[in-house]
C-alpha positions as CSV (number, residue, x, y, z in Angstrom):
1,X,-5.3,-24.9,9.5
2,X,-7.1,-21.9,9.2
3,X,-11.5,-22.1,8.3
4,X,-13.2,-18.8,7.6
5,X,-17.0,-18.0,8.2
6,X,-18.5,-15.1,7.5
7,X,-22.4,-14.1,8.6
8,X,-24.7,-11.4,8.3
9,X,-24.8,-11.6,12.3
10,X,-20.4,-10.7,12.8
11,X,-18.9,-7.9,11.0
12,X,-16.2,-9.5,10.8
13,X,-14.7,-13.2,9.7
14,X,-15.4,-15.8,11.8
15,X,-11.6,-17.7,12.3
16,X,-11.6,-21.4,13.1
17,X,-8.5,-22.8,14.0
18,X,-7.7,-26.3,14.2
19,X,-5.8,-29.4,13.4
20,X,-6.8,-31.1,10.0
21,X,-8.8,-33.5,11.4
22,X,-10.6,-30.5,13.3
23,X,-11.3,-28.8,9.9
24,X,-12.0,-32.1,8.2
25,X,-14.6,-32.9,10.9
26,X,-15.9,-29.3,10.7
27,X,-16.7,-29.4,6.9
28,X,-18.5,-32.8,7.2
29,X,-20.7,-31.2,10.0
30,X,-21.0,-28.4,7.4
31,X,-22.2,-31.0,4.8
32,X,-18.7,-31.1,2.7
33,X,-17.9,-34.7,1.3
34,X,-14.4,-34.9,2.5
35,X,-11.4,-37.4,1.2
36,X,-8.3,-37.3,2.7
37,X,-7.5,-34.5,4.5
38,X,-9.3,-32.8,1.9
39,X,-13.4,-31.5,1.7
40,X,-15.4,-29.8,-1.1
41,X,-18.4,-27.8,0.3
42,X,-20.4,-24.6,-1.7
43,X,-19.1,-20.9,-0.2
44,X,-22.4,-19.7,0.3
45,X,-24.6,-22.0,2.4
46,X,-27.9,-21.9,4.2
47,X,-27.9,-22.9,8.0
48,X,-30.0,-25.9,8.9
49,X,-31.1,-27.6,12.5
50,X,-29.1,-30.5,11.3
51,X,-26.0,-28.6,10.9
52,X,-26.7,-27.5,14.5
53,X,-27.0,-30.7,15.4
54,X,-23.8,-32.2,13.5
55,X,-21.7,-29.3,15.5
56,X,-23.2,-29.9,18.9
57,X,-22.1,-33.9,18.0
58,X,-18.5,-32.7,18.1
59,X,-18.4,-31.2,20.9
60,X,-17.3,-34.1,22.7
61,X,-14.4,-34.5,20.9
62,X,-13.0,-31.5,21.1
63,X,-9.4,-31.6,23.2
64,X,-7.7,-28.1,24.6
65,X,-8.7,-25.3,22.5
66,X,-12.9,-25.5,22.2
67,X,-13.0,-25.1,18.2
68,X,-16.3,-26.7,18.0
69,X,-17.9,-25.3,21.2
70,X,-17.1,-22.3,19.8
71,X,-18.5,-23.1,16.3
72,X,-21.4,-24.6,17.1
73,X,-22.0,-21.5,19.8
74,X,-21.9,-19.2,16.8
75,X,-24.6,-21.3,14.7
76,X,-27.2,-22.3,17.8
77,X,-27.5,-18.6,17.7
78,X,-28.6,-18.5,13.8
79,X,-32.1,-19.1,12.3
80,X,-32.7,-21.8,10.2
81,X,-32.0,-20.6,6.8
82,X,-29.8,-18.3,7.1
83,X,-26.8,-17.5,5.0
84,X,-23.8,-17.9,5.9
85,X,-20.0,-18.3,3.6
86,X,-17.6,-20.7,4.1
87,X,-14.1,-20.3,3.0
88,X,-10.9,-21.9,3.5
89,X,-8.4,-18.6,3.7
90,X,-8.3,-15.4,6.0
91,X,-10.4,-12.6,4.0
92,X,-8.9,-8.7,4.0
93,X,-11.6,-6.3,4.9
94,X,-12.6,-5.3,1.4
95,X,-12.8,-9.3,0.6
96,X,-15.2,-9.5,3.9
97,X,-17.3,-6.8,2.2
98,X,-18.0,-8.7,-1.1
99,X,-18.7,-12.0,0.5
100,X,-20.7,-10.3,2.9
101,X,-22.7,-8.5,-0.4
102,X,-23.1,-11.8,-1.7
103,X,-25.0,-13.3,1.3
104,X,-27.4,-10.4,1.0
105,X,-27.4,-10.8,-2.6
106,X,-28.8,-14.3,-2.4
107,X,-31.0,-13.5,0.9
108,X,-32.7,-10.7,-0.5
109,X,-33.0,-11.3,-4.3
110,X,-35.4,-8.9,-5.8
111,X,-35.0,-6.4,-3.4
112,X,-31.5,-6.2,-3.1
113,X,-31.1,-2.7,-4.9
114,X,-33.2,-1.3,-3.0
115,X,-31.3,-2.0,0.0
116,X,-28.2,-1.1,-0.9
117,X,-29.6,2.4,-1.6
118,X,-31.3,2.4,1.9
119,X,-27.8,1.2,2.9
120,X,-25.6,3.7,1.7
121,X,-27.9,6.5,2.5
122,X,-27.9,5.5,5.9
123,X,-25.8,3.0,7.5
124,X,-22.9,2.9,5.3
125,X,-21.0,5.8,7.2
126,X,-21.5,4.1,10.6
127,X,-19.9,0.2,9.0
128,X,-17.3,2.0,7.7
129,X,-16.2,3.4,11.5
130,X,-18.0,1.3,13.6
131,X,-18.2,-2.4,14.9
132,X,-21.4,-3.7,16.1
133,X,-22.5,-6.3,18.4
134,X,-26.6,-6.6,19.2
135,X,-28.5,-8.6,21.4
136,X,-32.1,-9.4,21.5
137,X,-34.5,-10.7,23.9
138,X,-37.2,-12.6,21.6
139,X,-35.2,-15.3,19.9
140,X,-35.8,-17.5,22.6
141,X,-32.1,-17.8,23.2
142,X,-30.5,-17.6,26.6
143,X,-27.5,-15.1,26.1
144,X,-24.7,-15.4,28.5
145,X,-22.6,-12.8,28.5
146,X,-18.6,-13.5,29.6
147,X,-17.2,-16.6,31.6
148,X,-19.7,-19.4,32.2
149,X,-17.7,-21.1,35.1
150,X,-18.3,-19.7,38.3
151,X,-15.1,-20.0,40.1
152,X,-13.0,-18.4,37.1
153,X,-15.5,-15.8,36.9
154,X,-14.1,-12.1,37.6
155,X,-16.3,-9.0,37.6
156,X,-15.9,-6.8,34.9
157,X,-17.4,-3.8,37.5
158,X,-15.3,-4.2,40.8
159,X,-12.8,-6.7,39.7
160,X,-13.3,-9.0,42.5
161,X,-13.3,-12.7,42.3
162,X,-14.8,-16.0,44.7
163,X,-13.8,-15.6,47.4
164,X,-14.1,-12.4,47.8
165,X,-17.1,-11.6,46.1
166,X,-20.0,-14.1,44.7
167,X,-21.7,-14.8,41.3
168,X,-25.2,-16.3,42.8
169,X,-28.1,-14.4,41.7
170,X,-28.7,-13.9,37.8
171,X,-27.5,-10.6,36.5
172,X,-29.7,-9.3,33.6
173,X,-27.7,-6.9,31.4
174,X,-30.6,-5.1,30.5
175,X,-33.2,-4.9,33.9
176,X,-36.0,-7.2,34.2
177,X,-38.2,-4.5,34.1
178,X,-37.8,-3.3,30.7
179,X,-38.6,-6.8,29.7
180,X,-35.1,-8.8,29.3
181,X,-36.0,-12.1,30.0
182,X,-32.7,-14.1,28.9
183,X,-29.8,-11.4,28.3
184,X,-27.5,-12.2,31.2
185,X,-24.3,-11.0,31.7
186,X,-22.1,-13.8,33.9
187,X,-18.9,-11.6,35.2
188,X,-21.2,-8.8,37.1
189,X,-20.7,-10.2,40.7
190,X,-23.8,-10.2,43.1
191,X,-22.7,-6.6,45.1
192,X,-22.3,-4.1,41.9
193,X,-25.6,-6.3,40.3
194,X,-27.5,-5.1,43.7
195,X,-26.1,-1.7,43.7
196,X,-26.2,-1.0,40.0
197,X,-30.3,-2.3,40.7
198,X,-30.9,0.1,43.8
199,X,-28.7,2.9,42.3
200,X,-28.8,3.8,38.9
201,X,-31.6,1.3,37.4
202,X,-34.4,2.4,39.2
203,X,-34.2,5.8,37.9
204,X,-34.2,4.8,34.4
205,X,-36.6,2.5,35.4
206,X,-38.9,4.9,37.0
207,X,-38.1,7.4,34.0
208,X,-40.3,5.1,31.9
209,X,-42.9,4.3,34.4
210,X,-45.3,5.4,32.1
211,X,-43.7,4.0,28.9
212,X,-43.9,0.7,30.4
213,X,-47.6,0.6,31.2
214,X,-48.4,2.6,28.0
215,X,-46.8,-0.4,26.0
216,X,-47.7,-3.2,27.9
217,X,-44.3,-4.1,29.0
218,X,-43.7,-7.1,30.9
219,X,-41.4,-6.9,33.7
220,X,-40.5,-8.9,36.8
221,X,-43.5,-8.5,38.2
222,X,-45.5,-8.7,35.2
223,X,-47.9,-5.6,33.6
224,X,-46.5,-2.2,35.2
225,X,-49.1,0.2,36.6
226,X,-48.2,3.9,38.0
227,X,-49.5,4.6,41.3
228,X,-49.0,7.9,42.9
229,X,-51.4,9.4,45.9
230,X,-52.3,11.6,43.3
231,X,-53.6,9.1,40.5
232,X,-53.4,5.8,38.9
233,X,-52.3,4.7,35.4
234,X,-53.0,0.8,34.4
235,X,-53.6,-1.1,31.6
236,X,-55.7,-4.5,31.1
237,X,-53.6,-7.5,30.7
238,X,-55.9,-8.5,27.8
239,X,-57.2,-5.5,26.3
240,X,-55.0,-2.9,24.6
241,X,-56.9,-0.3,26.8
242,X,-55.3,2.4,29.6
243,X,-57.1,3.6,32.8
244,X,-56.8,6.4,34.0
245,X,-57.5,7.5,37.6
246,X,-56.7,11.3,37.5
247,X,-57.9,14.3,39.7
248,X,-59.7,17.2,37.9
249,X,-57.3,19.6,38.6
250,X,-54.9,17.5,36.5
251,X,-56.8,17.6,33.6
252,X,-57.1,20.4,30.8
253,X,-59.2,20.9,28.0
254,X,-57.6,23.2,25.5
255,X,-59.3,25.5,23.0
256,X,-58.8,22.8,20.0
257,X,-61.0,20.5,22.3
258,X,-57.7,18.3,23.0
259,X,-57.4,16.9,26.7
260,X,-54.2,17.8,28.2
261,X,-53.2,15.3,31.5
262,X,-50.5,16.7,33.7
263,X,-49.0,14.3,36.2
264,X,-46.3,14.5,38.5
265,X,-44.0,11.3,39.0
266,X,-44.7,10.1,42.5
267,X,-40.4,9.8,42.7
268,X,-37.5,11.7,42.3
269,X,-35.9,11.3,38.8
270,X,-31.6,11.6,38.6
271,X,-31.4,12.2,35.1
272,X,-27.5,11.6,34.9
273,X,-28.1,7.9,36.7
274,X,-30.4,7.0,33.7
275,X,-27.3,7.9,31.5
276,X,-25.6,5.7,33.6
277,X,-27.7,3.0,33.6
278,X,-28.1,3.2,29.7
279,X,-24.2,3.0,29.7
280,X,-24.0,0.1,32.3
281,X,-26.3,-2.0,30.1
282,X,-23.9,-1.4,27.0
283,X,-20.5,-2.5,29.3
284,X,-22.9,-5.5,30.2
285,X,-22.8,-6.8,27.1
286,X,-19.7,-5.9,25.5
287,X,-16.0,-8.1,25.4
288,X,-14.9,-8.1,28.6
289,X,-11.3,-7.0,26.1
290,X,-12.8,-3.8,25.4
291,X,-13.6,-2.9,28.7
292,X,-9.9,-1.4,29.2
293,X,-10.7,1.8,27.9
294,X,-13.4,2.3,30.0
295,X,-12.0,2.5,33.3
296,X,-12.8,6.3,34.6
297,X,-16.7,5.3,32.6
298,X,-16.9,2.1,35.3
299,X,-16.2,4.5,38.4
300,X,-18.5,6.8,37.3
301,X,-21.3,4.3,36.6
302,X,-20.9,3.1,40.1
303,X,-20.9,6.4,41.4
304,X,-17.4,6.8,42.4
305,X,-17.4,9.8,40.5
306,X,-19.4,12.5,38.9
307,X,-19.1,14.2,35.5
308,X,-20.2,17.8,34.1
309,X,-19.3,17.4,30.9
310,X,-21.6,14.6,29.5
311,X,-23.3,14.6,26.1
312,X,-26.7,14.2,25.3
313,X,-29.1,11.3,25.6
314,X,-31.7,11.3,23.1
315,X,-35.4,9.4,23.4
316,X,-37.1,8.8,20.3
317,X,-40.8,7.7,19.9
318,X,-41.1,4.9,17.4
319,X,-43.8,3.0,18.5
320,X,-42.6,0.0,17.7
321,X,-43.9,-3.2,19.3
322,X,-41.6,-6.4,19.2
323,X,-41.2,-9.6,21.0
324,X,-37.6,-9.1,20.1
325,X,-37.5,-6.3,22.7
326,X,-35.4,-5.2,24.6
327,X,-32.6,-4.9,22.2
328,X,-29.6,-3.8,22.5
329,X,-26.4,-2.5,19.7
330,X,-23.2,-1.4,21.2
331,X,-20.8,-0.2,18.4
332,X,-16.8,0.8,19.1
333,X,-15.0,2.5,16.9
334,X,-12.9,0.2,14.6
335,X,-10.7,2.9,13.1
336,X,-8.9,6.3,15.1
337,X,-11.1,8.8,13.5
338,X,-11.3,10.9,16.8
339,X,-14.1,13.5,15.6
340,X,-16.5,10.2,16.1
341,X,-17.4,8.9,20.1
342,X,-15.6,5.7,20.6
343,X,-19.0,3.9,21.2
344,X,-22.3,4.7,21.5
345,X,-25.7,2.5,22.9
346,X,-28.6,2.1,21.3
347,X,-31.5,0.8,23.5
348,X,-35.2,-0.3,21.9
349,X,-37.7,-0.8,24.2
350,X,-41.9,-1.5,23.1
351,X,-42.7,1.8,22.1
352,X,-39.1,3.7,22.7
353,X,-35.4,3.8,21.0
354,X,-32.7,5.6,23.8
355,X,-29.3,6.7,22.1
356,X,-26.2,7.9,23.8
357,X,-22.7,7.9,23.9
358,X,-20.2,6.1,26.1
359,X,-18.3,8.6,28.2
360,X,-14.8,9.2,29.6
361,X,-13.0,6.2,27.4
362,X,-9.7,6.8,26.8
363,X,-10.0,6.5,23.1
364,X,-12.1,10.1,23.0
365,X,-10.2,13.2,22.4
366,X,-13.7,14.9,23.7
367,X,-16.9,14.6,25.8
368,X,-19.1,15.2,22.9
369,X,-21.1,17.8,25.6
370,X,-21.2,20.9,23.0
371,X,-23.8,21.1,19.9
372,X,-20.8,20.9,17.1
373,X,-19.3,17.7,18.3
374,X,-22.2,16.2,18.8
375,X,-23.9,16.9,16.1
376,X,-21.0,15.7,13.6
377,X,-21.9,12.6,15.3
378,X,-25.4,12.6,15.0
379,X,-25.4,13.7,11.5
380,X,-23.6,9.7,11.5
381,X,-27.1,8.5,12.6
382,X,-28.8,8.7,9.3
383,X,-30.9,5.7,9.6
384,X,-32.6,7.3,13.0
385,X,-33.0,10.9,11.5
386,X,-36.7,9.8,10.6
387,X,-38.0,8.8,14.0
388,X,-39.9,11.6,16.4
389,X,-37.5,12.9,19.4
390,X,-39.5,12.6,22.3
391,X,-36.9,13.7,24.6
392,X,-33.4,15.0,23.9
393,X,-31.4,16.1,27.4
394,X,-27.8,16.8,28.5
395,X,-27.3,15.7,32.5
396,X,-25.2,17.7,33.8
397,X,-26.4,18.3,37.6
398,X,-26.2,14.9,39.1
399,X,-29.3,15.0,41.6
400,X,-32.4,13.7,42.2
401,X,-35.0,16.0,40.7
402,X,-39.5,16.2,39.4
403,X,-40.5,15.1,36.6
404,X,-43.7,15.7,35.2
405,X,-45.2,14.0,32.7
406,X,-47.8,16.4,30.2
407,X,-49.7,14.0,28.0
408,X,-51.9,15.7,24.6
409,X,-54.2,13.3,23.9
410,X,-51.8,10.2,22.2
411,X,-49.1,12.1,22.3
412,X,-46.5,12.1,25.5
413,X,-44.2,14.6,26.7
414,X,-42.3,15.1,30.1
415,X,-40.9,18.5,31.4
């Protein structure tokens, strides 16, 4: 027997397969008063901690194929109240779409119209050619990403497996530094975790050196500061209040009385390993399926190759501030409509939203490198069109190189 759930979380239907007595002892845990074989329950239901706890109950019983470890997996990772449908058939697509309209019908109520306008001015294009899957850090959830038990585990990166590699040190998906405190992705084995660290996340994480103290960010080892022998950038762990220890030659006042700050990042930046580490935290936390079409993208994320023709990575400033930060949407493509990337990563850090597009799949006709592709694919991005670009840049030479950051009073660029 076949149990369908459908959430605002999934794009998709949720199936549960089972025996009757599976279903049966699903729908009670759902709060269904079953006879027979048989259960009435309400489509459209709120989630609860008791129906948490009636799931996590049945656990136990469950024999060879995990139903309710999976269920119950799905709904530890709700809040309370919630909306979720239950129904008893597989849905088509277009049946998905008017259950789905229903939960958000009931969740938001009055303002319902005016979401559905924001909706299909701006994010109706990308569900109509795009799957999502997100992961936040602030729910106070751990996420563990791919095969729990160690000894099946096999890396998504090098495809090695105990004995030949290990699994003993936790891999974060997203790095420490930008503030990913419980994203963890199981199938990264302990070599391409430390290489991927040294190699290509330092960069990014350098990139943002600034960012990070500028927004408080909280990383492994707790509020960032940017030392150079040049100057010194902090900020107070309990005041929202920057110091700055700058050398007069590095600071300008301009004829409109503004203060312009020009400092030089005490590292070498490589521009195209920031790409790559944007694009390693998106295979991080996608299927371990879909990495297939990602092979030559895996080689050159672990430096076994280099690539010219890359698109652009684009930086906007939102100054947004959330404990739900970092977070993380990876879409794929759910239809063959070529002119569109096959995925693309969205990154938010405090203060920061990083976009780009997953290159070299095998489901892309093109690198996306020129203005016209990309921008048919950027005209996608409606929602997004409203935010500030801070930085928009295309790395093609894959070296170390100086950055400088050039700061206007609040207002941040880098050259």
């Amino acid at each position: 027997m076949t149990l369908v759930i459908v959430t605002l979380n999934h794009q998709s239907q949720i199936d549960i397969c089972g025996s009757c007595e599976d279903i049966q002892n699903i729908l009670c845990a759902l709060g269904a008063t079953c006879q027979g074989n048989s259960g009435q329950i309400a489509t459209y239901q709120k989630c609860s901690q008791e129906i948490k706890d009636n799931l996590k109950k049945l656990i136990p019983l469950d024999k060879n194929n995990h139903v309710f470890g999976k269920l119950y997996n799905i709904f530890k990772n709700m809040d309370c109240e919630d909306l979720f449908a239950v129904l008893p058939k597989k849905l088509t697509d277009d049946e998905i779409k008017i259950v789905r309209d229903g939960i958000l019908r009931r969740t938001l109520g009055d303002q319902y119209e005016n979401y559905v306008d924001y909706y299909n001015n701006c994010w109706k294009d990308i569900d109509d050619n795009y799957e999502m899957i997100c992961f936040k850090n602030g729910d106070n959830k751990m996420h563990s990403i791919g095969e729990k038990e160690r000894s099946k585990r096999i890396c998504r990166f090098c495809g090695l497996k105990i004995p030949n590699t290990s699994f003993d040190s936790k891999s974060h998906s997203i790095s420490e530094a930008l503030g990913n405190k419980i994203i963890v992705t199981n199938d990264e084995c302990d070599d391409c975790n430390a290489n991927f660290g040294e190699h290509i996340e330092r960069d990014l994480i350098n990139y943002l050196d600034f960012f990070r103290v500028y927004f408080g960010i909280q990383g492994k080892g707790g509020q960032a500061q940017l030392v150079s022998s040049d100057f010194k950038i902090s900020k107070d762990d309990n005041q929202d209040v920057i110091s700055f220890e700058i050398p007069e030659e590095n600071i300008k006042l301009n004829k409109d009385n503004s203060v312009e700050l020009t400092l030089k990042h005490p590292q070498k930046i490589n521009m195209q390993n920031i790409y790559r580490a944007l694009v390693k935290y998106a295979l991080s936390v996608l299927d371990s399926s879909c990495l297939e079409h990602f092979k030559d993208t895996i080689k050159w994320i672990k430096r076994e190759s280099s690539c010219s023709q890359l698109s652009w990575v684009t930086i906007l400033l939102t100054n947004e501030k959330s404990d739900s930060f970092p977070e993380i949407k990876v879409f794929v493509r759910k239809n063959d409509n070529k002119v569109l990337p096959f995925s693309f990563v969205v990154l938010d850090i405090d203060g920061l939203r990083l976009i780009a597009v997953l290159p070299l799949s095998d489901q892309d006709t093109c690198s996306f490198d020129n203005e016209a592709d990309f921008n048919g694919f950027w005209n996608l991005l409606k929602a997004y069109h409203q935010i500030p670009i801070l930085k928009k840049f295309q790395p093609q030479k894959d070296e170390a190189q100086d950055i400088t950051y050039t700061i206007f009073c609040n207002q941040i660029n880098d050259q």
